[in-house]
Structures are given as C-alpha cells and as structure tokens.
C-alpha positions as CSV (number, residue, x, y, z in Angstrom):
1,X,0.0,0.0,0.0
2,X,1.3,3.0,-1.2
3,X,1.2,6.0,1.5
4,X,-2.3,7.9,1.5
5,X,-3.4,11.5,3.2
6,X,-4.7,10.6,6.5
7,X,-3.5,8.4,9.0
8,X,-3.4,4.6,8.2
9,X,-3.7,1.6,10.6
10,X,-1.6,-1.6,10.3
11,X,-2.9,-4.3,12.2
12,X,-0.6,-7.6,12.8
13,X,-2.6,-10.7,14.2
14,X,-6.4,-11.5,13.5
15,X,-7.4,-12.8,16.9
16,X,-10.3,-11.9,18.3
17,X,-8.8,-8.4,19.6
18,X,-7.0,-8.1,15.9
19,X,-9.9,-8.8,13.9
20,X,-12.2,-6.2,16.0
21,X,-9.8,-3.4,15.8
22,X,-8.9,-3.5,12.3
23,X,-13.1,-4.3,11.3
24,X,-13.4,-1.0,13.6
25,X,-10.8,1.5,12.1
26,X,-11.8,0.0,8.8
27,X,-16.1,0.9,9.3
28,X,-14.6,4.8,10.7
29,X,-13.8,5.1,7.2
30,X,-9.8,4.6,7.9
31,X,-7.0,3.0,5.8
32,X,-5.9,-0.2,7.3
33,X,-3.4,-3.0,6.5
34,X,-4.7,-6.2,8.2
35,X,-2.3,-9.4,8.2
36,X,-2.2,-12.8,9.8
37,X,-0.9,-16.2,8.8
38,X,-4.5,-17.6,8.5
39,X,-5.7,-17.5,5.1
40,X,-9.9,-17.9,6.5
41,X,-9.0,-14.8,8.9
42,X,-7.5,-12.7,5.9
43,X,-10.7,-13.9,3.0
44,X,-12.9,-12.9,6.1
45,X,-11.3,-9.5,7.0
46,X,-11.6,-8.4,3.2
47,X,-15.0,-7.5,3.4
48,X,-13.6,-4.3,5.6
49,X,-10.3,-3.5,3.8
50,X,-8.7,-4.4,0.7
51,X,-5.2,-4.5,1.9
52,X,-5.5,-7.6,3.6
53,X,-2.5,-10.3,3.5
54,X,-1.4,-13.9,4.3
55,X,2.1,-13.9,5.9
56,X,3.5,-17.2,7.2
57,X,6.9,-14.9,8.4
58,X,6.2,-12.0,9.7
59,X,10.1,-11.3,9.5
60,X,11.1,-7.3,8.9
61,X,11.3,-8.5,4.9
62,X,7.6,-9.8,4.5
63,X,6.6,-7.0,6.8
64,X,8.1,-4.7,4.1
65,X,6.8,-6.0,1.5
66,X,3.1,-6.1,2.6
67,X,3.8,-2.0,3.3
68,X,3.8,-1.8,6.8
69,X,6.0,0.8,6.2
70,X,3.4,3.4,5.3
71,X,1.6,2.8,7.8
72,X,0.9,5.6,10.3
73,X,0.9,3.4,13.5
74,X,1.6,-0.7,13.6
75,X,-0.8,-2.8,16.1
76,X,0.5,-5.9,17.1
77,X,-1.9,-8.0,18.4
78,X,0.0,-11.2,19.2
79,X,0.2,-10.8,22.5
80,X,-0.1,-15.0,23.1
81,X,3.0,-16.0,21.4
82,X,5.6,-14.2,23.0
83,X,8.8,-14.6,21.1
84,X,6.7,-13.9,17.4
85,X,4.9,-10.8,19.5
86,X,8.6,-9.0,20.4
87,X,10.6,-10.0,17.3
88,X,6.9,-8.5,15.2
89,X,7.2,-4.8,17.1
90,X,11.0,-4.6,16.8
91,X,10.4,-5.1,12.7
92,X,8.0,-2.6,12.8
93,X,10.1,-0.5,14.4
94,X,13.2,-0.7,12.7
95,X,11.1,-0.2,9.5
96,X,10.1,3.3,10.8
97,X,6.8,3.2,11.2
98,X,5.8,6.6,14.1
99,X,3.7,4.6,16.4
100,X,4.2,0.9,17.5
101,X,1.3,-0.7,19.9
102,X,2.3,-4.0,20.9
103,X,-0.4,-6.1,23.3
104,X,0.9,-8.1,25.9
105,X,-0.7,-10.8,28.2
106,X,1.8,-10.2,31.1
107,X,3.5,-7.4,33.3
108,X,6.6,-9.1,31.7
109,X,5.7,-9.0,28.4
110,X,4.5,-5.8,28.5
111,X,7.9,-4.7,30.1
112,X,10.1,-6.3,27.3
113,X,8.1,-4.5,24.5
114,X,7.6,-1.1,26.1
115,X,12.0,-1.6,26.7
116,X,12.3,-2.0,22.7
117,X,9.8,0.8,21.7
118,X,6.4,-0.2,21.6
119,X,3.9,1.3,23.6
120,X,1.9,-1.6,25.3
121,X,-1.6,-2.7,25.8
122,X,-3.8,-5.1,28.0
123,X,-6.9,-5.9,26.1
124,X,-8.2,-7.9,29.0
125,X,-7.2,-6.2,31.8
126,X,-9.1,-2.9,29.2
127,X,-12.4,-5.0,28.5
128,X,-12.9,-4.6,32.7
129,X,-12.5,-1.3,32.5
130,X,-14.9,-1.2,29.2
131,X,-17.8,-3.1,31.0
132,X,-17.0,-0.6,33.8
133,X,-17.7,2.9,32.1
134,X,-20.9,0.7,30.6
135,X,-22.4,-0.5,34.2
136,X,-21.9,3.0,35.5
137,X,-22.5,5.3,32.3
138,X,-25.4,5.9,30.7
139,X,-24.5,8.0,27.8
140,X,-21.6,5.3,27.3
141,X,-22.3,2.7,24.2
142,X,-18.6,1.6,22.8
143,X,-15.3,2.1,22.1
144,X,-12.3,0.8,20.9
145,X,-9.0,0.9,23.1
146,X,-6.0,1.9,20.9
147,X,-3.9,2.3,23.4
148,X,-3.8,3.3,27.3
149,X,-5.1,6.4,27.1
150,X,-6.3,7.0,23.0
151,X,-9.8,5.6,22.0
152,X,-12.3,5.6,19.6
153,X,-15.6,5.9,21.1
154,X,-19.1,6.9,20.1
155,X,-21.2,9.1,22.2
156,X,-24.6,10.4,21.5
157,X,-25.3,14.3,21.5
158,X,-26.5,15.9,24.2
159,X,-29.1,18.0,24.3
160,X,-26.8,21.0,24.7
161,X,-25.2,20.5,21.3
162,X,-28.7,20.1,19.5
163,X,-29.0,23.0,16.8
164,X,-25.6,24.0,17.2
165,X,-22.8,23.0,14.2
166,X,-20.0,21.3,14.2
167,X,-17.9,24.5,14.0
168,X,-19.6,26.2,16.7
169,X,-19.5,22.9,19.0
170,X,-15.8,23.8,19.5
171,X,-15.3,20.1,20.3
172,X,-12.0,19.8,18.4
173,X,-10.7,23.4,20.2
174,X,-12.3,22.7,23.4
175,X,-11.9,19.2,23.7
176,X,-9.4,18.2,21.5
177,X,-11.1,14.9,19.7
178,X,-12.0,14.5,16.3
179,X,-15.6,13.1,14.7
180,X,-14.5,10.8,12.4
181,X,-18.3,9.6,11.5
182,X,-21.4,9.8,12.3
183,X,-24.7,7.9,13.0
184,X,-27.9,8.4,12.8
185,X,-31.0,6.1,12.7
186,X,-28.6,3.3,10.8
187,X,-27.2,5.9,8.8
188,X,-23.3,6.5,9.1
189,X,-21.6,9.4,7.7
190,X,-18.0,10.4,7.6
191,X,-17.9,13.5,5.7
192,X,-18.7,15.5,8.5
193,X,-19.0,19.7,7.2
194,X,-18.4,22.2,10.0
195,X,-21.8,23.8,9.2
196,X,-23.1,20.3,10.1
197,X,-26.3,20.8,13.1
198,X,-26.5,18.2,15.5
199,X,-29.9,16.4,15.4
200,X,-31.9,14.8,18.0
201,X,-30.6,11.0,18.1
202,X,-27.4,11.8,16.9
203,X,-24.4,9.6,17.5
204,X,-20.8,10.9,16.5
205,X,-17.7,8.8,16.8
206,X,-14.7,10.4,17.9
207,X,-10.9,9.9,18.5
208,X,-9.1,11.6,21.0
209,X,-7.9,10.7,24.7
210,X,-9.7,9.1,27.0
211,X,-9.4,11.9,30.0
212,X,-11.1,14.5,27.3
213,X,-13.9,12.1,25.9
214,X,-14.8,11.7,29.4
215,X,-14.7,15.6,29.5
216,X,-16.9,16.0,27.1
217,X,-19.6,13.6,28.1
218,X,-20.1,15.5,31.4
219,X,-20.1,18.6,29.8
220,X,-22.8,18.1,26.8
C-alpha cells in the first residue's frame, strides 16, 4: 500500500482483539493493513479492507513487502506468542513506522516490548474497564481501546449540542477529539462539514484521549 493522506492503521494478528480493531478502524472510514498467517482470517477480514494479507513470516522483509512501512501506527496484536509478539514490534520499528502498539498478556511481556519501543496494551485487563464505564455510564455505548489512554468511542449528542454545528460545538478546540463519523437512525456518515447541526438522536464517533472524551460527556 502505497502512502495515503490521512492516517493509516496496520494491524498484525487477527485474533479476536486483531480482527475487531482493524473491522473497527476499517467501518470509521480509515486506511488499514490487516495481516495474519491464516488465510480464512485474511478472506474474512476483506469485506472491511482491501489490503489484507497472508504472511506465514512475519520477519522485517515480508513485513516490508506487505507496506507496513506506510503505515501511520503498527498494532500488534499477538500478545499469546511471545517470542513472534517482540521479534513483530521490533520489525515494525526498525522499518520506521511513528507509532508501535504491541499487546501483551503479562506485566513481563508488556515490560520487554515497552524496553524495545512499543507502547503496550492489556486488552483484558481494558475489557474490565470497558464493561466498567458501561455498568456505571449511561451516555456510554462503545469504544475501541487503541492504546492506554487514546480511544475511539461513540457518544450520542447531548441536548446542549442540538442545533448547534460542528464549527460552533468547539469540540475539536475545546476538547481536542475529532468526529470521524457519524450515525444516525442506521445511517453512518463520515464527511462531517463544520456547518453540520447536531440532530436529536445523533451519535458521532470520535478519536481523542480518554481523560477528554470523558470531559466532554459530562459537559454536553
């Protein structure tokens, strides 16, 4: 995959965590690179991207190759198989790709890839904390972990935002996240206008850090 404007994804390992992050980015209308030795998990995951490949080594040579490269950040979910896991994120990182998440299943795991680069995440340890913010949050419906503090989350409008447009929501100024879609009655869209005006039943999806989504949400 050649380099595109806007950030693109590359997501290593199509296990359960793999395969829902990369069908994620892919549905907020965002470049990803999907790979996995299984050739059902790759003919499966094709219905989200196109740039989806079989890679029996995922050595720094096939890793080039594929154009993992070009990617903007490099999620390595192989967290099970530790010594494939590491030897994964330091390929990534030698080929230069910005931002390197690596999950891990241990403290000691965790330790040995954040040591080489990578910045680290527990998907299990997050999903406690996900069903968390849902017992105790209304307004709260889903999101995606990318990291310890980054997610992608959707939150409906509150009723202080209804009428007013993106532009004069302030939410990227304010709040620094970004809408990268939004739904409505089944509808997604992702060209989002600043002269946009929220709606009743509106849902927008946006990316930012966790501590500001959380901002937000009380605020509107």
């Amino acid at each position: 995959m050649k380099k595109k404007r806007g950030t693109a994804y590359g997501v290593i390992g199509l296990g359960r965590f793999g395969t829902a992050l990369a069908i994620a980015l892919s549905q907020a209308g965002k470049e990803v690179i999907a790979v996995d030795r299984s050739e059902e998990k790759i003919k499966n995951i094709r219905r989200y991207t196109d740039y989806a490949f079989v890679a029996e080594n995922l050595g720094i040579d096939a890793l080039r190759e594929i154009g993992i490269q070009n990617c903007d950040v490099a999620i390595i979910c192989i967290g099970e198989k530790v010594d494939v896991s590491i030897l994964t994120t330091m390929s990534a990182i030698e080929l230069g790709v910005p931002h390197v998440i690596a999950k891990a299943t241990s403290e000691e795991q965790g330790a040995v890839l954040k040591k080489i680069g990578a910045e680290v995440v527990y998907p299990e340890r997050d999903m406690a904390l996900r069903l968390g913010k849902k017992l105790i949050s209304d307004n709260f419906l889903d999101f995606v972990s990318l990291s310890n503090n980054i997610e992608i989350r959707q939150i409906p409008v509150g009723k202080n935002l209804i009428g007013k447009s993106v532009q004069e929501s302030e939410i990227r100024r304010k709040y620094q996240l970004n809408i990268i879609a939004l739904e409505n009655n089944s509808e997604t869209n992702i060209e989002i206008m600043p002269d946009y005006r929220f709606k009743h039943n509106d849902i927008i999806v946006v990316i930012g850090k966790t501590e500001n989504m959380d901002k937000f949400e009380e605020e509107n």
